[in-house]
Every structure is written in structure tokens, then in C-alpha cells.
Backbone bond lengths (Angstrom), bond angles and torsions (degrees), N, CA, C in turn:
res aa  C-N    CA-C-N  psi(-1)  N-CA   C-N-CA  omega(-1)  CA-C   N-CA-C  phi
1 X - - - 1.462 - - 1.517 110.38 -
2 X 1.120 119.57 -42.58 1.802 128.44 175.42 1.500 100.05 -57.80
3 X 1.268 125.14 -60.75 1.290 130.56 -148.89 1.749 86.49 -65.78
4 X 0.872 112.28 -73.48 2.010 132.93 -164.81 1.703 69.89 -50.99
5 X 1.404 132.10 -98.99 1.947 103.88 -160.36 1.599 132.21 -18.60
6 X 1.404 98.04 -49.72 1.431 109.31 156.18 1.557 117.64 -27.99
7 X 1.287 100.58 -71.28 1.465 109.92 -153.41 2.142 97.76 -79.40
8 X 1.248 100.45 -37.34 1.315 106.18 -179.97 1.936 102.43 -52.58
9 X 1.275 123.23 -45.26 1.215 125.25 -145.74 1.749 79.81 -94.63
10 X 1.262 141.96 -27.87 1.471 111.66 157.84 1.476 127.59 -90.90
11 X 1.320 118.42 7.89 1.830 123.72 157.67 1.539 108.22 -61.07
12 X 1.768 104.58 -49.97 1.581 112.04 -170.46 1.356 115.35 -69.15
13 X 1.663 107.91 -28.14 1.452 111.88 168.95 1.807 115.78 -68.15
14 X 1.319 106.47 -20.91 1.711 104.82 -159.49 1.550 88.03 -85.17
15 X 1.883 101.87 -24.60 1.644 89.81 -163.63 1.187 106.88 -90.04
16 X 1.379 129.53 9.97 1.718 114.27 -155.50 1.883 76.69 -96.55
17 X 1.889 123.97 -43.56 0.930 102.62 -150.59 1.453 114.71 -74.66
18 X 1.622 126.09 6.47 1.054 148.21 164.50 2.057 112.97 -90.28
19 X 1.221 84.37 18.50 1.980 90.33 163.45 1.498 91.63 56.25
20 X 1.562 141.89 14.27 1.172 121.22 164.29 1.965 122.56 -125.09
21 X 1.279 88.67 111.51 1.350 81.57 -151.45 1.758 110.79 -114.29
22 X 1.344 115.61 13.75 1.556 137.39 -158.29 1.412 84.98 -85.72
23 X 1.569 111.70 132.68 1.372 115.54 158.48 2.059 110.64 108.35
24 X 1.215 74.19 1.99 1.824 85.45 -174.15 1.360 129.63 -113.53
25 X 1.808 116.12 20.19 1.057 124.79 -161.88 1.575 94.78 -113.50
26 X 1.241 130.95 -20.78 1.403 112.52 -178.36 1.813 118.71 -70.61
27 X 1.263 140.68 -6.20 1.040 148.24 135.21 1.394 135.11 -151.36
28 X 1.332 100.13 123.76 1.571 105.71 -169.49 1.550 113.64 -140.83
29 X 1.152 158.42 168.84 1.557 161.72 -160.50 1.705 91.66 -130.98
30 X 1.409 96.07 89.06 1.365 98.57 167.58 1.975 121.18 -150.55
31 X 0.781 143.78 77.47 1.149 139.34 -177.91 1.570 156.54 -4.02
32 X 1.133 119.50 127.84 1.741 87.83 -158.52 1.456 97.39 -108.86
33 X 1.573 116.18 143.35 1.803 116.60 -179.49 1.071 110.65 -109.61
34 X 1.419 165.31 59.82 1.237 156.60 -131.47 1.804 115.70 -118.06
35 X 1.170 143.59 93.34 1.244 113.11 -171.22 1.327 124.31 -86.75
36 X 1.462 125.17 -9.08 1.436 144.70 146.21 1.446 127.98 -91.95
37 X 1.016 122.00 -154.05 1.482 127.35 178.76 1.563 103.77 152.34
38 X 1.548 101.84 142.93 1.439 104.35 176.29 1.594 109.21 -94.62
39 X 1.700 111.39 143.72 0.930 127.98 144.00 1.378 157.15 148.48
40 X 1.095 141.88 160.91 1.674 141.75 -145.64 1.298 132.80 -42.12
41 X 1.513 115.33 133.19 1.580 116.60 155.26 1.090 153.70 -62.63
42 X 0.957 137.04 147.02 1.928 102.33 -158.91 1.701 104.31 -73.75
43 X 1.413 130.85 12.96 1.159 119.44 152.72 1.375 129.14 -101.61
44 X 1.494 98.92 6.02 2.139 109.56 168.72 1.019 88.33 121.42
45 X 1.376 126.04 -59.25 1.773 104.14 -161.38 1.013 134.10 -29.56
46 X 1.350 129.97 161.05 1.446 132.62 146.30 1.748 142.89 -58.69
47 X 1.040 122.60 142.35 1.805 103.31 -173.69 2.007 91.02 -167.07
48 X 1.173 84.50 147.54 1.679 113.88 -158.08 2.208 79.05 -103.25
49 X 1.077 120.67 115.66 1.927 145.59 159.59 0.990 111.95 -105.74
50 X 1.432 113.89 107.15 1.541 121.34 179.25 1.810 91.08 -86.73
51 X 1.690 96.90 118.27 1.889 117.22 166.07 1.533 101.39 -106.92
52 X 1.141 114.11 127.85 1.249 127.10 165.38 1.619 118.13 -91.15
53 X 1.096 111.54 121.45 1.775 116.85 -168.94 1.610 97.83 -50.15
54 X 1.336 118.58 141.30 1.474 144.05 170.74 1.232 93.91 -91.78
55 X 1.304 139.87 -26.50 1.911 114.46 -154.92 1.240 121.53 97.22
56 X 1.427 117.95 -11.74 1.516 108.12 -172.55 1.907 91.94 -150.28
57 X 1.336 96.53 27.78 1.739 90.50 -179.32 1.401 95.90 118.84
58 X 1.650 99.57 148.84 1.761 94.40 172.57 1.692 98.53 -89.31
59 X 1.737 102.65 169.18 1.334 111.45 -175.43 1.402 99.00 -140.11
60 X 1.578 100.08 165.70 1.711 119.84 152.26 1.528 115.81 -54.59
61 X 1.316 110.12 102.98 1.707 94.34 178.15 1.377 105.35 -66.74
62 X 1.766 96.08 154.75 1.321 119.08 -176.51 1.732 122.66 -54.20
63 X 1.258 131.19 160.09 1.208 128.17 137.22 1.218 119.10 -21.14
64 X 1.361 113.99 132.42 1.820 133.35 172.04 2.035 83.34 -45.01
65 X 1.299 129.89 142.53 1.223 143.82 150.18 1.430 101.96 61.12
66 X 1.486 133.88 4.02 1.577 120.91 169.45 1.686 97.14 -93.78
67 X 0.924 141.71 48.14 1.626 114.08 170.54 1.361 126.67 -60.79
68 X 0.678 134.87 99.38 2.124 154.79 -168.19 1.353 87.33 -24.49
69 X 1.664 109.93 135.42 1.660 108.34 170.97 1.743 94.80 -102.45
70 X 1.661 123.34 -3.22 1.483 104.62 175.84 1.687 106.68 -104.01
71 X 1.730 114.95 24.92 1.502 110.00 159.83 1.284 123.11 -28.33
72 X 1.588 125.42 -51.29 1.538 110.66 174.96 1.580 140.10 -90.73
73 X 1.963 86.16 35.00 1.831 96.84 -168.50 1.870 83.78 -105.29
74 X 1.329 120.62 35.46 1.632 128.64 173.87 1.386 95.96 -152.49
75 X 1.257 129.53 10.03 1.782 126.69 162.22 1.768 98.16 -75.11
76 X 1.364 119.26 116.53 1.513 105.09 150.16 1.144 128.81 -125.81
77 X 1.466 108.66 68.47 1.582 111.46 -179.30 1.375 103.19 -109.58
78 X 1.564 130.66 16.90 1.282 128.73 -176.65 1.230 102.81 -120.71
79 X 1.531 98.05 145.52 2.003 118.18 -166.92 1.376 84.48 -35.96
80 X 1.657 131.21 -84.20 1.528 126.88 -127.29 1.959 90.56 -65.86
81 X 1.069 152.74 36.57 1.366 146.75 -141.28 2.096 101.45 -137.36
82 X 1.340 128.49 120.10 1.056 95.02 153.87 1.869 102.28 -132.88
83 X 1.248 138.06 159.69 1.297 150.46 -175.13 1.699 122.23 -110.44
84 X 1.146 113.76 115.11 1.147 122.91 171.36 1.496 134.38 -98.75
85 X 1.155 152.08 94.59 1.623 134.63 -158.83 1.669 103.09 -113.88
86 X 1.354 95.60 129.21 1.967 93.86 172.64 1.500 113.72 -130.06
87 X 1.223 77.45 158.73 2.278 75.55 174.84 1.210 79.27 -121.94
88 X 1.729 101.39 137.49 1.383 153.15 170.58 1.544 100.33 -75.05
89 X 1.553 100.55 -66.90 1.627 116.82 -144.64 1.513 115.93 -83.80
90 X 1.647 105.62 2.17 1.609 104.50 -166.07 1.460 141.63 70.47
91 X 1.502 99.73 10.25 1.432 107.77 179.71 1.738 120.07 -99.25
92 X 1.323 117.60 29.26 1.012 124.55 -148.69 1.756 134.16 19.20
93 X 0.914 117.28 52.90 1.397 153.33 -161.96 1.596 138.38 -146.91
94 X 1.236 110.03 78.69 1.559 125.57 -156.28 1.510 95.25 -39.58
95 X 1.451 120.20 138.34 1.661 133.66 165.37 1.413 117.69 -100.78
96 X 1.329 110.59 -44.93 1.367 130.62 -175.81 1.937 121.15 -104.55
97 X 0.973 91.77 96.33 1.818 95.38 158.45 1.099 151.53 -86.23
98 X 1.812 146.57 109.00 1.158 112.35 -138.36 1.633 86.64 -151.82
99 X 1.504 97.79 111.88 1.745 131.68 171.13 1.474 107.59 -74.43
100 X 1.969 101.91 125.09 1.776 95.76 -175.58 1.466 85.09 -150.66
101 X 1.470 104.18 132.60 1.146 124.20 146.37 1.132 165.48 -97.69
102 X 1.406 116.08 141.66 1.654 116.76 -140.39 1.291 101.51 -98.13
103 X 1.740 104.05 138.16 1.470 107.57 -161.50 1.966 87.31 -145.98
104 X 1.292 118.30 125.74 1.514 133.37 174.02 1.080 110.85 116.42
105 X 1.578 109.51 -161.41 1.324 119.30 -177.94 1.788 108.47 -105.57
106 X 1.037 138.27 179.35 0.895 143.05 -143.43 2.423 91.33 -94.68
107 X 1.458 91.09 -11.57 1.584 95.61 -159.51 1.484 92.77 -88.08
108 X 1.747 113.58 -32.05 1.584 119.05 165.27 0.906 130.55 -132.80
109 X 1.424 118.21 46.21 1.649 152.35 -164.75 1.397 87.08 -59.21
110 X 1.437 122.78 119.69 1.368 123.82 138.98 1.257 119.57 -128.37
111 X 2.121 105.24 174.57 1.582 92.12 -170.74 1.623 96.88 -121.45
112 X 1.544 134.28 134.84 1.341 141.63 156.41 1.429 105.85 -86.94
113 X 1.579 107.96 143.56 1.333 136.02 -139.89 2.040 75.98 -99.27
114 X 1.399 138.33 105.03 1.739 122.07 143.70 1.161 137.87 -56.89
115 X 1.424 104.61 -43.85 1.287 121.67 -142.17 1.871 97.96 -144.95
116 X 1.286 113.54 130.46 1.658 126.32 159.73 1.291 118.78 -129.26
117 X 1.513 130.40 120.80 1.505 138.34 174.51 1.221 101.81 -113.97
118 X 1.122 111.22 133.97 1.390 133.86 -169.94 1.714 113.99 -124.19
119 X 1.093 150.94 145.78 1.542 162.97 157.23 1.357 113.78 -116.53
120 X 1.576 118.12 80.50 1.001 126.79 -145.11 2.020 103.75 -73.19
121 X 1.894 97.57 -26.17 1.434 93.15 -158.39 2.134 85.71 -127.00
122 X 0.888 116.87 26.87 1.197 111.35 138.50 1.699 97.96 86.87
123 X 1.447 111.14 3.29 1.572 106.44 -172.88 1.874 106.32 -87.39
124 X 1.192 119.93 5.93 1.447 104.17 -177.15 1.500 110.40 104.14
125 X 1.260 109.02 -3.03 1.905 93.82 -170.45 1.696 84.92 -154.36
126 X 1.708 94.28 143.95 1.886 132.09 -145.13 1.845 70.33 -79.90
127 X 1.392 100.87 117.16 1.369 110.75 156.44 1.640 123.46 -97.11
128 X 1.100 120.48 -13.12 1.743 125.93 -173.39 1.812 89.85 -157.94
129 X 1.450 94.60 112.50 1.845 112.54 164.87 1.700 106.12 -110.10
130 X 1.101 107.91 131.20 1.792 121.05 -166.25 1.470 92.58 -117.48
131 X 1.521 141.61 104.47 1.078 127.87 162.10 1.358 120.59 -94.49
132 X 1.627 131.07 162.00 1.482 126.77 -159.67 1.564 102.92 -137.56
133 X 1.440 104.77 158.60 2.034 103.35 173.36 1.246 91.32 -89.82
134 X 1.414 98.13 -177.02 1.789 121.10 -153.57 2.012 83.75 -83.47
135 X 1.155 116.94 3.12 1.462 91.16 173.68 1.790 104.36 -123.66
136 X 1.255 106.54 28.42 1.505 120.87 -177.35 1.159 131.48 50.39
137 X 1.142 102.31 54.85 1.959 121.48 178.05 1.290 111.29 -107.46
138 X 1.378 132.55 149.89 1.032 125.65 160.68 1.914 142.26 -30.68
139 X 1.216 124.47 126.13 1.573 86.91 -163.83 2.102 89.85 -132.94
140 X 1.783 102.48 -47.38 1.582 93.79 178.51 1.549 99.67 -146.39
141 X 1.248 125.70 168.65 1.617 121.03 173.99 1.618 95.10 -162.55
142 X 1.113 94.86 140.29 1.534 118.55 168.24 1.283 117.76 -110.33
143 X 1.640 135.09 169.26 1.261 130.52 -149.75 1.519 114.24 -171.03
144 X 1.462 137.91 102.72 1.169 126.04 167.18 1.937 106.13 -101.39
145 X 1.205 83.67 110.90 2.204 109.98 -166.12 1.545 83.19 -77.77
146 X 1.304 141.11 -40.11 1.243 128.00 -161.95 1.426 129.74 -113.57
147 X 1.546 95.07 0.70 1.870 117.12 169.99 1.653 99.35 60.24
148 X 1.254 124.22 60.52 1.763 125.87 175.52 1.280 90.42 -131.18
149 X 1.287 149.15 42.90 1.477 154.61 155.67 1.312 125.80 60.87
150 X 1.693 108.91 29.27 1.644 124.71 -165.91 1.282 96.22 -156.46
151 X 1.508 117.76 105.02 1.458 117.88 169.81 1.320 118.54 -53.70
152 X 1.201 111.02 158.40 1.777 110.49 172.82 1.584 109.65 -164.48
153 X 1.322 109.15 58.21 1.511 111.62 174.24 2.448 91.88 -160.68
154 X 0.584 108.41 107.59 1.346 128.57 -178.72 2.277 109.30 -90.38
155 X 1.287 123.51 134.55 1.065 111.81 -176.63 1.380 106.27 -147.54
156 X 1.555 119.36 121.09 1.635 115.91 177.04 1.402 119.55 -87.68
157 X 0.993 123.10 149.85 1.728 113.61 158.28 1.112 127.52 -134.99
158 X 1.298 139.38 128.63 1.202 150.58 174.97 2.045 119.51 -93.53
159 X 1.235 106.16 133.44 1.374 91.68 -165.57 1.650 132.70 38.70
160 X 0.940 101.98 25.63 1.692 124.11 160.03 1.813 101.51 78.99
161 X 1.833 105.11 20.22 1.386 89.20 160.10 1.856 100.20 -145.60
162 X 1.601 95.32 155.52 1.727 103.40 -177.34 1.232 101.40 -13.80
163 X 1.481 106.89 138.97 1.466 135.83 146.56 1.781 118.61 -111.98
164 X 0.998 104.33 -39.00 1.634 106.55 -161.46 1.433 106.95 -171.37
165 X 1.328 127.18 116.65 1.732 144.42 172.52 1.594 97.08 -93.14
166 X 1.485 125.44 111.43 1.466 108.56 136.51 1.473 120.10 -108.03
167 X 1.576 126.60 164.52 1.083 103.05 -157.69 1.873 76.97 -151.84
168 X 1.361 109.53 162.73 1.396 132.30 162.85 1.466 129.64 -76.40
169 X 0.911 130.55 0.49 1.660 144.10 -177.73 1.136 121.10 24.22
170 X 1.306 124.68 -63.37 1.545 147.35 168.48 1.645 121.29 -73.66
171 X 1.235 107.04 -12.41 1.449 114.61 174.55 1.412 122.11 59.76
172 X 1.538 122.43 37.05 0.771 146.42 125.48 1.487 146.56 10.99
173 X 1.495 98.93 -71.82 0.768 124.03 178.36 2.188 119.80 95.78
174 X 1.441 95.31 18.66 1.631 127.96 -172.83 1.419 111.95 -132.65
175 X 1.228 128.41 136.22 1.547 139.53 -174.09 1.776 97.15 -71.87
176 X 0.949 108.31 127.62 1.570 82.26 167.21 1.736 95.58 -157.57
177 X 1.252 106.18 27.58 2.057 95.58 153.14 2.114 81.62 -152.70
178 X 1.288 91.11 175.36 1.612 118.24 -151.18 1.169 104.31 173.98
179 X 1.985 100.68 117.62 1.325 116.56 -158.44 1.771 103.28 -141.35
180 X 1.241 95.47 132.50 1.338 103.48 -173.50 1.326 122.92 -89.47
181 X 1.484 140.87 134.63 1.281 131.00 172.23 1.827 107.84 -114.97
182 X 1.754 107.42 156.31 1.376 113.33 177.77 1.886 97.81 -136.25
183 X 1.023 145.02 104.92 1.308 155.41 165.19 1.789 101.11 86.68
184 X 1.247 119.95 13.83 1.021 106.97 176.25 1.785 114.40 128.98
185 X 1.791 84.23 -28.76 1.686 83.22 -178.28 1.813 108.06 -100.83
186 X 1.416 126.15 173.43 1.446 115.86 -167.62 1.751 93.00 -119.85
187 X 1.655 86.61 131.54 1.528 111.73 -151.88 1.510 85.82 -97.10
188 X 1.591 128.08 -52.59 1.703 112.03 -152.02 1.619 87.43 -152.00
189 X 1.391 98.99 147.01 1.347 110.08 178.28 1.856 104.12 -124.09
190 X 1.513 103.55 140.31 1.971 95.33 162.72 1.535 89.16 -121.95
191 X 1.356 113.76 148.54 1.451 130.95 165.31 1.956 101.67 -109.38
192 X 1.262 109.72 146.26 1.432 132.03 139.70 1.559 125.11 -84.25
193 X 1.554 122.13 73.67 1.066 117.27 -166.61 1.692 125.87 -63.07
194 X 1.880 91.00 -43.83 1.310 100.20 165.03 1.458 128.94 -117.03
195 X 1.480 102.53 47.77 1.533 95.84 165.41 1.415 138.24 72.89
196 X 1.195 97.51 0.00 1.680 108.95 171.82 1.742 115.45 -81.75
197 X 0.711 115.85 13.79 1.486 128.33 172.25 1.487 104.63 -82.03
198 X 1.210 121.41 132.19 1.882 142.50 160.71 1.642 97.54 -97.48
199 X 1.369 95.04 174.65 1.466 126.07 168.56 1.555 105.80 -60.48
200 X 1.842 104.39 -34.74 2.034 92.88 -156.42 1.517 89.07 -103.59
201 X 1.629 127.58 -12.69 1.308 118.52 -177.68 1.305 105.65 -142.69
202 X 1.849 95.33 147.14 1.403 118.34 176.51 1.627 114.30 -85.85
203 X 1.299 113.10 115.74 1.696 119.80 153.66 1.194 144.88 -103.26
204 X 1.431 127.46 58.39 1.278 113.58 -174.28 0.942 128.85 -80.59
205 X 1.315 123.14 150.86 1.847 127.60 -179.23 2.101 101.21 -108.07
206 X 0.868 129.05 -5.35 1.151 137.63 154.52 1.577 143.93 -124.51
207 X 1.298 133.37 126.74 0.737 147.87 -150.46 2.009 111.94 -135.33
208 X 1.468 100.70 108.66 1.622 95.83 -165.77 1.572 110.35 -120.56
209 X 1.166 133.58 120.67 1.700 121.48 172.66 1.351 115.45 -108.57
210 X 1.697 116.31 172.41 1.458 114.32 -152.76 1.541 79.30 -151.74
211 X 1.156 91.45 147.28 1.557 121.25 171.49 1.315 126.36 -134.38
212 X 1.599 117.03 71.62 1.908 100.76 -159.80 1.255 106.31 116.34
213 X 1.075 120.23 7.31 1.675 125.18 -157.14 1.317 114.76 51.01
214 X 1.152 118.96 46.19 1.132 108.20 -167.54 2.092 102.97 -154.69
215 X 1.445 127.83 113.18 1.414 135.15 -153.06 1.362 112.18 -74.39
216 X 1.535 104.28 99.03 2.000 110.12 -173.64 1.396 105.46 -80.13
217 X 1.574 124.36 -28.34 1.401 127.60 -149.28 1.612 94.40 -148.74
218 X 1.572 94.69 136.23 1.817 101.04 167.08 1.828 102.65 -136.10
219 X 0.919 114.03 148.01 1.433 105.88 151.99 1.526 106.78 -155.97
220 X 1.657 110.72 167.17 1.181 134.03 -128.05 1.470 111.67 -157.90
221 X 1.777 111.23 115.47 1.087 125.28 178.82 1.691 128.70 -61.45
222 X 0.582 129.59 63.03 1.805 127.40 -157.85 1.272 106.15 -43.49
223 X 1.643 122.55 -58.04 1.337 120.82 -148.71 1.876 102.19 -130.78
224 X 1.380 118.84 21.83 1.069 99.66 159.19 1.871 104.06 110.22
225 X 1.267 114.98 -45.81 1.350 96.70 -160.65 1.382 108.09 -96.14
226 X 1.309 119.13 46.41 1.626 110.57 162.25 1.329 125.94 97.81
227 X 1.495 101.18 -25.21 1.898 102.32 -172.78 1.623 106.36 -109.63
228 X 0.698 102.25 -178.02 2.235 109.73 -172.24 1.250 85.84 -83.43
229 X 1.414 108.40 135.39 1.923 117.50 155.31 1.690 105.76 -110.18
230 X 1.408 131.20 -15.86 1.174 159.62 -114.36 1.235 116.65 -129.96
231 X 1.467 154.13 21.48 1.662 111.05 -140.73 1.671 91.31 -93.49
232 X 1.056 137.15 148.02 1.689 133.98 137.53 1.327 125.21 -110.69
233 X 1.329 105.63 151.55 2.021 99.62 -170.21 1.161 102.77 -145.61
234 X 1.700 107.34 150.47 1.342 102.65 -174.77 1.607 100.12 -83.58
235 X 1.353 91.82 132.51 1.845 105.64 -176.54 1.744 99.39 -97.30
236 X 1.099 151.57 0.39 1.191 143.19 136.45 1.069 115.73 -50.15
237 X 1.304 111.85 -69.85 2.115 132.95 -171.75 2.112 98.27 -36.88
238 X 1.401 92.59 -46.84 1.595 108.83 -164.67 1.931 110.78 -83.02
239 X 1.594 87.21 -18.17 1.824 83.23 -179.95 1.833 111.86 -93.89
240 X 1.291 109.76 -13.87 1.532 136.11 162.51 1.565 94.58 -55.39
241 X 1.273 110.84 -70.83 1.268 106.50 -160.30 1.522 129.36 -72.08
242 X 1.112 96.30 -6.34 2.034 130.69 178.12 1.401 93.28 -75.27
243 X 1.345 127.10 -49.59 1.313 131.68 -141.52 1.833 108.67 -112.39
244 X 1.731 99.73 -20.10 1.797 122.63 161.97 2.228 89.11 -69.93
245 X 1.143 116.85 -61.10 1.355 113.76 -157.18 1.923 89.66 -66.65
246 X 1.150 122.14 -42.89 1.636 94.17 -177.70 1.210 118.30 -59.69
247 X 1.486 100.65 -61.72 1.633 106.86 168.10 1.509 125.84 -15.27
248 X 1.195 112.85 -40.59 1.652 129.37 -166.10 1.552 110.98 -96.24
249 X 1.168 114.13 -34.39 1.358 123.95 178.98 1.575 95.35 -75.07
250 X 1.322 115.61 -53.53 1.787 100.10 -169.33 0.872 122.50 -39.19
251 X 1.893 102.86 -52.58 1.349 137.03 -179.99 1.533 106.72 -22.91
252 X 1.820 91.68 -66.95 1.972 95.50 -165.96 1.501 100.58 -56.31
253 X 1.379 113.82 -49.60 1.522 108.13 -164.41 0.997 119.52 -43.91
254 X 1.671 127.95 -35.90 1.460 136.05 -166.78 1.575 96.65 -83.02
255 X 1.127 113.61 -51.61 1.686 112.63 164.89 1.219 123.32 -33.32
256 X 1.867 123.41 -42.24 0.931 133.42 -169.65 1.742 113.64 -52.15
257 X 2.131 74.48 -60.25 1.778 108.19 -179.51 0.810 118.30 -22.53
258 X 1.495 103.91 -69.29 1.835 141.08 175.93 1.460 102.58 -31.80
259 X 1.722 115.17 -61.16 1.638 103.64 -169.31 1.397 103.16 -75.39
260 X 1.331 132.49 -30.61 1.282 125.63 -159.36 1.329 103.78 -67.72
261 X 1.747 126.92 -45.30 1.691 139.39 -169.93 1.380 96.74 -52.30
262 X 1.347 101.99 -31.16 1.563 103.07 -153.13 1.459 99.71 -72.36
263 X 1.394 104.87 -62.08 1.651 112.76 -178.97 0.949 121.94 -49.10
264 X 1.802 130.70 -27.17 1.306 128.40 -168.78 1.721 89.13 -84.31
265 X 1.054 117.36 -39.01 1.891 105.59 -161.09 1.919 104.72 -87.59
266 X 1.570 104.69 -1.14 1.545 105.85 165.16 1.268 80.09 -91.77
267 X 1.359 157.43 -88.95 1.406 141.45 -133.95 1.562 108.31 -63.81
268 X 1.354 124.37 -18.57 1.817 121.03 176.44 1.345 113.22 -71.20
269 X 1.672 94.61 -34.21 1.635 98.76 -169.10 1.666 107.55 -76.08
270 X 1.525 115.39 -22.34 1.412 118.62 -176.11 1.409 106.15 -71.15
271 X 1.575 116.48 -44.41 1.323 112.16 166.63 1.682 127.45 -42.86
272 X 0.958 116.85 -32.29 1.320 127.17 -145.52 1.191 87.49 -97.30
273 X 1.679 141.21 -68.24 1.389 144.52 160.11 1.778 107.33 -19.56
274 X 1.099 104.40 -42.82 1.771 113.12 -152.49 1.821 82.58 -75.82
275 X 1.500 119.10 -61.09 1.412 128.87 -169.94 1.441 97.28 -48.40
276 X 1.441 133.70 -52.51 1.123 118.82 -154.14 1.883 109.99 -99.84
277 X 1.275 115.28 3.33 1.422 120.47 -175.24 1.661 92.18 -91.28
278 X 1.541 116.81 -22.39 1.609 117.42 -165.04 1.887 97.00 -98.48
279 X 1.295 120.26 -43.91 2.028 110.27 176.12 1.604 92.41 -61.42
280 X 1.781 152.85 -29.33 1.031 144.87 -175.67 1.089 111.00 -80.26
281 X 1.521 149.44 -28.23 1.137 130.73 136.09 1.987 127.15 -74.60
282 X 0.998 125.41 35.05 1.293 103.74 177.07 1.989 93.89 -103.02
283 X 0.797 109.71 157.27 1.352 110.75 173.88 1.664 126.69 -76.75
284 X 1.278 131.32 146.99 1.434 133.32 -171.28 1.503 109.00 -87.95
């Protein structure tokens, strides 16, 4: 697919200088400069976001105090670097960008995927950046969910699957829930209910866990200083599980039963063999 972009993006060049240039917009290495861009509030309107070009495409600016420390795993102006841009959407207008790095010799030259920019809604500016390790796993991604030119959904990864979602809720422009994942499913949540959270410190006044995907335990800051005043639990989730642990315990016991009946009437029957193999030898 790299190589054929390659080669595609000098056909479209040979053809433009031949006045024919139809057919050459679904991938090409070309840049986007934009110093505005349109788009929505989370109540529909319209609104004019001044983006200032980064150099590598305009973007969603970052979170207040998250600025991405793998920003230059989407720089490709360096040898080991190659760049791909495609339009998805048919508007002749690249959506998708895709940074790969070159790792071997030319005899087993391959390319790992770093970096993905995406324009999810077609206005000109990188709404979801996916960055990758040098062996192309998942590593961080950022996210503007509501296209107003300020991401607000943050994503970690560990071994190339979820670790931790924080996200902006209120749009803000401040993290204020943070959600934990363990194999895939989300184990613990903290909320910032009221906003006392900065960029350099975390405050939550809530605190929620899941068992099953599903929320057994909450607790709840009342007055501010940090510790639970609060707890609530789901008392269904917990009377299931009262009633899973009897269930299970009977279970073994009857299991138990089961081996024990068993053993006593194999050990009667051994007797009984033993009694009658010993009156067959005694003599008459």
C-alpha cells in the first residue's frame, strides 16, 4: 500500500502536468494549511476556531497541561520516516495520515505504522491522533469527540491494549473523569465532580468500581477534603453474589458427600471380599 502511494502520487504528478488530474485524490503526500476551520457546539451551532498550523497538518489543540510527549512520532521529515495521506470521504481532500517507520536493510526493509491522524468529520483539522512504539502497538491517542477544536478524551496503552481513558465531560477544557481498564474490561473510575482539579493536580470527589462491567461500589466526597463520606453499593449485584456463594458451597458439600458414600461402600465391599477369600481358605 506505501509503495503503490508512492508510485500513485507520481502518476498524479505526471498527470496534473498533462491538465489531467481526475482520479488522484484518494492518496497523495500533500499537506494541509488551514488557519480556521468550521465547527460545532455541543448545542449544533456554528463557531469559527482559530488553529494555527503545527507543521505537520493543523490539529485539535491539546488538553490545558497534556501536550503529547510522542508529538514527533508524526514528524516525517527524517530519513528513517515515510508518509502516507488518503481520503476516505471522497472529497478530494486527504482525512487520514499515516507516519511509518523504517526499520532494516534495504534486503528486509520494512515499514511500522507510529503515528495515525485522522479528520474524523471532514472540517480540515486532525480530530483523533493514535500514536504507536517502534514495533507498532498501541502506545497514546488523543480525541476531539465533539469537533470544537480542543480534544477532550485522552487514552493510555500498555502492551498495545487499554490502560486508562481520561476524558473532559463538560468540555471544559479540564480532565475531570479517569477510567481504568484490566484485560479489556473497566475496573475503577475517579470523577472530578466539582472541578477542583488543575493541570498539575488530581481531585476527585468520586470514586466508582466495576465488577463485570457492571458498578458494585461508589463512594463520595461530601465536604471537600479528599476521603469518602459516602459509600453506596449495589445491594442486588451483592445479594446475587451471597446467594452464587451458597449455591456453590452446597454444591461442594454434596460433592464432598458423593466422594465420601462412595469411599465408604468401596471400603465395605473390600471388606467383604477380604472376609470371604479368608473362611475359603481356612480348612474343614
Amino acid at each position: 500500500m506505501i509503495w503503490r502511494s508512492a508510485v500513485n502520487t507520481a502518476l498524479c504528478l505526471m498527470a496534473s502536468m498533462l491538465g489531467a488530474v481526475s482520479g488522484c485524490a484518494s492518496s497523495r503526500t500533500t499537506g494541509l494549511q488551514s488557519e480556521t476551520g468550521a465547527s460545532r457546539r455541543p448545542d449544533g451551532s456554528d463557531q469559527r476556531v482559530a488553529r494555527p498550523p503545527t507543521g505537520i497538518g493543523v490539529r485539535a489543540q491539546p488538553i490545558e497541561g497534556t501536550t503529547p510527549e510522542n508529538l514527533s512520532r508524526c514528524d516525517s521529515d527524517t530519513p528513517d520516516r515515510e508518509v502516507s495521506e488518503f481520503d476516505t470521504s471522497g472529497d478530494d481532500t486527504p482525512d487520514v495520515r499515516k507516519v511509518f517507520l523504517r526499520l532494516g536493510t534495504l534486503s528486509d526493509l520494512r515499514l511500522v505504522l507510529i503515528c495515525r491522524e485522522s479528520d474524523i468529520n471532514a472540517d480540515g483539522v486532525k480530530d483523533v491522533i493514535r500514536y504507536y512504539t517502534d514495533e507498532g502497538r498501541p502506545l497514546y491517542e488523543e480525541a476531539d469527540r465533539n469537533f470544537d477544536g480542543r480534544m477532550d478524551e485522552l487514552a493510555f496503552f500498555e502492551n498495545g491494549r487499554l490502560a486508562r481513558r481520561e476524558t473532559d465531560v463538560d468540555y471544559d477544557g479540564r480532565i475531570d473523569t479517569k477510567v481504568w481498564f484490566a484485560s479489556g474490561a473497566m475496573v475503577r473510575s475517579e470523577r472530578d465532580l466539582n472541578g477542583r482539579s488543575t493541570p498539575t493536580e488530581w481531585r476527585p470527589d468520586r470514586w466508582e468500581y466495576f465488577e463485570d462491567s457492571r458498578m458494585v461500589r461508589m463512594g463520595t466526597d461530601l465536604d471537600g477534603d479528599g476521603s469518602v463520606d459516602r459509600w453506596d453499593r449495589d445491594e442486588e449485584y451483592r445479594r446475587r453474589l451471597e446467594q452464587d456463594q451458597i449455591q456453590r458451597e452446597r454444591r461442594e458439600a454434596a460433592e464432598d458427600g458423593f466422594a465420601e458414600e462412595n469411599e465408604s461402600s468401596s471400603n465395605d465391599d473390600s471388606n467383604v471380599d477380604g472376609a470371604s477369600e479368608s473362611a475359603a481358605s481356612e480348612p474343614s
